[in-house]
N, C-alpha and C positions, 0 to 999 in steps of 0.2 A: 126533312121539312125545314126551311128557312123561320129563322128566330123573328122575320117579319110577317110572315104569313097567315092569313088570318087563320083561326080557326081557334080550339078548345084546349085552353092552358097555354097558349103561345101569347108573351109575352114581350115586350122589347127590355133587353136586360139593359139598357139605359134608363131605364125611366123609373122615375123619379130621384135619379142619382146626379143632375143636374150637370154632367159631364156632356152628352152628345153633342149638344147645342154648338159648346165649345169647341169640341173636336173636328165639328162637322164647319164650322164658320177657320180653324185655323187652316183647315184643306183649302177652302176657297179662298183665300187670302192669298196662299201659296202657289196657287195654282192661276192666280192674277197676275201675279209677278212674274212668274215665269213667261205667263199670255205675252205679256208685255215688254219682257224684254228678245223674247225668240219670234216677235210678229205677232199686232193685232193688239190693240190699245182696250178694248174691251171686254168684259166680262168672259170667261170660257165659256160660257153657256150661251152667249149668243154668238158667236164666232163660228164661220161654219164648219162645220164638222171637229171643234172644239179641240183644247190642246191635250184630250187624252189622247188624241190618236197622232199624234205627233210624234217618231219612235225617239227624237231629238233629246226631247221631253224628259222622256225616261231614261235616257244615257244620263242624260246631264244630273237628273236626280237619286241615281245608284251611283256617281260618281261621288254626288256629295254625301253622298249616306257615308260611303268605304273612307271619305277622306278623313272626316268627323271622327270615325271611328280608328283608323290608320294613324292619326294624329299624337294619338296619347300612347303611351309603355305603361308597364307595372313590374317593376324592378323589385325582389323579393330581397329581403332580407340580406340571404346568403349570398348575392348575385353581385355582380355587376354590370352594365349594359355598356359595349363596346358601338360609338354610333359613327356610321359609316357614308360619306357622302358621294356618290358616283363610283363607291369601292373604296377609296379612300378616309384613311383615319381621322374625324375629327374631333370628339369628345368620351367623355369618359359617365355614364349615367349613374348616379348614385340611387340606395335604394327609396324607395318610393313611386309615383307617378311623376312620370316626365314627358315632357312636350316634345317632339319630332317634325321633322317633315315626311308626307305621305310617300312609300316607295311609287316608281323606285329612284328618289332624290337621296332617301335615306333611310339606312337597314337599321336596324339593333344584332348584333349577337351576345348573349349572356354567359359567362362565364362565371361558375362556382369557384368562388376563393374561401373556403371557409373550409371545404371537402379535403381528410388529409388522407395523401394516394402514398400506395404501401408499394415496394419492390422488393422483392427478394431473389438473392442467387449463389451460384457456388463457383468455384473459380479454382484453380491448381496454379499456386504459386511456389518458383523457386527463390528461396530467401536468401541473404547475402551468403552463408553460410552455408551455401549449394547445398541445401535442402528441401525435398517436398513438400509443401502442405496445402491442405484444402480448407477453405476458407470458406465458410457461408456469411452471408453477410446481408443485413434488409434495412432500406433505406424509407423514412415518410417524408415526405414531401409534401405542399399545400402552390397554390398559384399567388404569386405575390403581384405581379402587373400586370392585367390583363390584357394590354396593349406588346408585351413585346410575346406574350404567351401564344398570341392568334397571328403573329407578323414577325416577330424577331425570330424565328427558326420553323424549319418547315415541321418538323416530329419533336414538340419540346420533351414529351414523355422517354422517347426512343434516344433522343440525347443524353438524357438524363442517366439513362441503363449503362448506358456505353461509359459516360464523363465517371459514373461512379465503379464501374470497374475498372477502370484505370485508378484510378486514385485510390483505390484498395493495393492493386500490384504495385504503387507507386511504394506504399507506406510500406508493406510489408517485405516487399521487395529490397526494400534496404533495410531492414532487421534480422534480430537472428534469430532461429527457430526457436531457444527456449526462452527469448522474450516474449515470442506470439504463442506459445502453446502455455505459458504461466500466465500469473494475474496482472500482465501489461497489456492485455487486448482492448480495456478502455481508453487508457493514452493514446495508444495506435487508432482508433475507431473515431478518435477526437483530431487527430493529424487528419484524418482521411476525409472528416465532416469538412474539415476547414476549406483541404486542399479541391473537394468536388465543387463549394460552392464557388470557390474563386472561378472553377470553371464554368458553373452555369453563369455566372455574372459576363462572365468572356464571350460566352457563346448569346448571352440576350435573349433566352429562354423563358425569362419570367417567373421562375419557378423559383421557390425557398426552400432549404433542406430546414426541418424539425430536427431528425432524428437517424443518425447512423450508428446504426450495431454490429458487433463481430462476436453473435451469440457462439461459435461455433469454431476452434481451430483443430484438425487432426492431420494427421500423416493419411496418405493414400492408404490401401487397403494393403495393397500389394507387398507393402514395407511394414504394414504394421508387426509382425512381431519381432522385427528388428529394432524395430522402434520399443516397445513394451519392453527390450532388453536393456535398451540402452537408458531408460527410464527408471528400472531396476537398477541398474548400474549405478546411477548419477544417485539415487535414495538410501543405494546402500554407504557409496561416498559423505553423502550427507552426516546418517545415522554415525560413520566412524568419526569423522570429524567433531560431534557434536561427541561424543563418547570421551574422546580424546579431549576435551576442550573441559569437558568435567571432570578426569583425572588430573591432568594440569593444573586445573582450579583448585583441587584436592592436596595436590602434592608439593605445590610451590612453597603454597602459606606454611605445611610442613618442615622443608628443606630450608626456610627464613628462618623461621623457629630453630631449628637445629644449630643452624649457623650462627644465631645471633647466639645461640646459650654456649658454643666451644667456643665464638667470641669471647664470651664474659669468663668463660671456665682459662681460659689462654691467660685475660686479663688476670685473673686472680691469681693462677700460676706465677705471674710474672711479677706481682708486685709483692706476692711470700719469695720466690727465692731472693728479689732484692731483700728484702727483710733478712733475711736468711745469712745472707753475708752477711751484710752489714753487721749483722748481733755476732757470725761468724769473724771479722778480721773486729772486733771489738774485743772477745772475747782472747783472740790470738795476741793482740796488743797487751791484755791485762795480763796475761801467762808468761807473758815474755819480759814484764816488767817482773814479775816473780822468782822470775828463773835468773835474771841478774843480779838479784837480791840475793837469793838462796841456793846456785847450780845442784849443790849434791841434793836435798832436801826434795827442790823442786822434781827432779828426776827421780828420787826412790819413790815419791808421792803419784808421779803419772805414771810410774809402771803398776803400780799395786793397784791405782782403781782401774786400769786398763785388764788386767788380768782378774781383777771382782768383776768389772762388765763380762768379760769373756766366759769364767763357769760359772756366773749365775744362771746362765739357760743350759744349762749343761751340765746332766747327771753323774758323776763319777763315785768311783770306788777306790779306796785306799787303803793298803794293807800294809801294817806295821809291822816291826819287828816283835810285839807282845802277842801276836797272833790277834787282835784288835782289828773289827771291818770297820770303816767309817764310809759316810755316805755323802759325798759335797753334793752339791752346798748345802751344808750344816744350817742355814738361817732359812731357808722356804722350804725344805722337805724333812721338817724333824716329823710331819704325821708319815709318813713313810719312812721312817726309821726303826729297826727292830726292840722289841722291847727295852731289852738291856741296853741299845745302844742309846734312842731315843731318852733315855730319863736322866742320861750323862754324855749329853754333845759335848763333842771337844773338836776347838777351831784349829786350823792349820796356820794360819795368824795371827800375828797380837794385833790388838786394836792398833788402828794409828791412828783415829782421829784427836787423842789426846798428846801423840809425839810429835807428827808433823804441822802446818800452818793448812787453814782452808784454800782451797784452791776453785779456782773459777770450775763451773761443770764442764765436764768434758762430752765429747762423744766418740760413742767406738765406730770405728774408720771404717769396720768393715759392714755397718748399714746406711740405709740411704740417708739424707739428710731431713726427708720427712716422710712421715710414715704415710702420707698422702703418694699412690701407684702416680707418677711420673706419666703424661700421656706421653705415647709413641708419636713421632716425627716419621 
């Protein structure tokens, strides 16, 4: 049942909302203009057969609806609107609502630059050091011009794959293998960022690298336990080396010390036997003035203390013609003399310190010159 209709509870949902009136007077207003300008100066309604049935009419009024509406964009945030005039590139939309002309004079396409696109891959690189390794490697990426992204290269994405495995074989491919399988894969992964975007910038791609990684370097499979040996190998090198570098550390500071104390011990050797002569050809000089003084005195005097140095360390026994044992030396060992003998020592010499003159000390020839052991040469 129509909302005009007479009957029970049917109501005109205009009324008393004071809108019809309006709507129904903007119709014919519009629908004058048009009378008037497609033929027929007069009201539609007196016109004959009026401009509804004119299909003219209605093209021209869906025309205007679509263009009204064709006219405007809504450029989001993320986006931005690439605007295209007969196919060709002329503007750049930023985000918000923006004015166009109605296709097909002029298109929009929008492109997300904000969205960051992830690639990941694996690759088997020979390294300068004609070694295998496999390299994984994932690249982000975002759209930096939208303009050369949709025109500067037919596939910027599939560009991209390609420009950046190269410039992985590029970097790694001149290094050696145990720089890329130790903790240099971020320096390398930093060459390889630089080196792909010079290439996207070459190629007019549009696209920005964020982020290049080289989470991943190992040997093939096929090698791996030659590899795992040689690993072994190089660890255990390490480990002696480092062994070695602590003993060294140990032993040197030792071997200084050592040397610096037979230094000082040389030193000191060498400045007593100077001492040593010197008080030696001093003492030779005073003996000798003695002995031009005194010849026979001098000489009965240096054989007698020569011969007391000689059996003071030297136990002898002496047997008389009275049947008498004596014990030399008579002056250090009378507690080891027999009773009888010991309570009546009797010397084999007379005193001379009271017959002859003092004489410089001498020393017996036949020990060293100091009782200090002489280092060996």
């Amino acid at each position: 049942m129509a909302w005009n209709e007479p009957g029970k509870g049917n109501k005109d949902p205009w009324e008393n909302k004071g809108q019809g009136a309006e709507v129904e007077a903007f119709i014919a207003r519009l629908k004058a203009n048009l009378g008037r300008v497609f033929g027929g100066s007069g009201p539609p309604q007196r016109r004959a057969g009026g401009a509804g049935g004119n299909p003219l009419y209605w093209l021209l009024l869906i025309v205007a609806v679509w263009v009204a509406f064709d006219s405007w964009q809504i450029i989001d945030e993320r986006q931005r609107g690439v605007v295209l005039r007969f196919g060709k590139f002329e503007r750049l939309m930023t985000p918000g609502p923006s004015f166009k002309l109605p296709w097909p004079i002029e298109s929009v396409r929008k492109v997300d630059v904000t969205q960051i696109r992830t690639f990941t891959d694996q690759v088997r690189i020979l390294t300068r050091d004609e070694n295998i390794v496999q390299i994984e490697f994932n690249v982000q990426y975002l759209v930096s011009d939208p303009k050369h992204y949709l025109f500067g290269a037919r596939d910027p994405d599939e560009t991209l794959q390609q420009a950046a495995e190269s410039a992985v074989r590029d970097v790694i491919g001149t290094s050696l293998m145990d720089s890329v399988l130790t903790g240099e894969r971020a320096a390398l992964a930093a060459d390889a960022r630089v080196k792909l975007q010079k290439s996207l910038d070459g190629y007019r791609t549009g696209l920005q690298v964020s982020v290049l990684n080289i989470p991943n370097a190992r040997p093939p499979q096929e090698v791996r336990e030659a590899f795992d040996d040689a690993v072994s190998a190089r660890e255990d090198k390490d480990r002696i080396e480092s062994e070695a570098e602590a003993y060294a550390s140990k032993v040197v500071p030792e071997a200084r010390g050592d040397a610096a104390r037979i230094r000082a011990q040389a030193q000191g050797y060498k400045e007593a036997a100077i001492a040593r002569a010197q008080g030696d050809s001093e003492r030779f000089t005073l003996l000798a003035d003695q002995y031009r003084k005194a010849p026979e005195v001098t000489r009965t005097r240096l054989y007698l203390e020569t011969m007391q140095e000689v059996l003071a360390g030297n136990r002898k026994v002496y047997a008389g013609d009275g049947g008498n044992v004596l014990y030399l030396p008579l002056s250090g060992n009378s507690a080891s003399l027999p009773a009888s003998d010991a309570a009546n020592p009797v010397s084999l010499f007379p005193p001379v310190s009271s017959a002859l003159p003092a004489l410089p000390a001498t020393r017996d020839p036949r020990q060293p010159r100091s009782t200090r052991e002489e280092p060996r040469r």
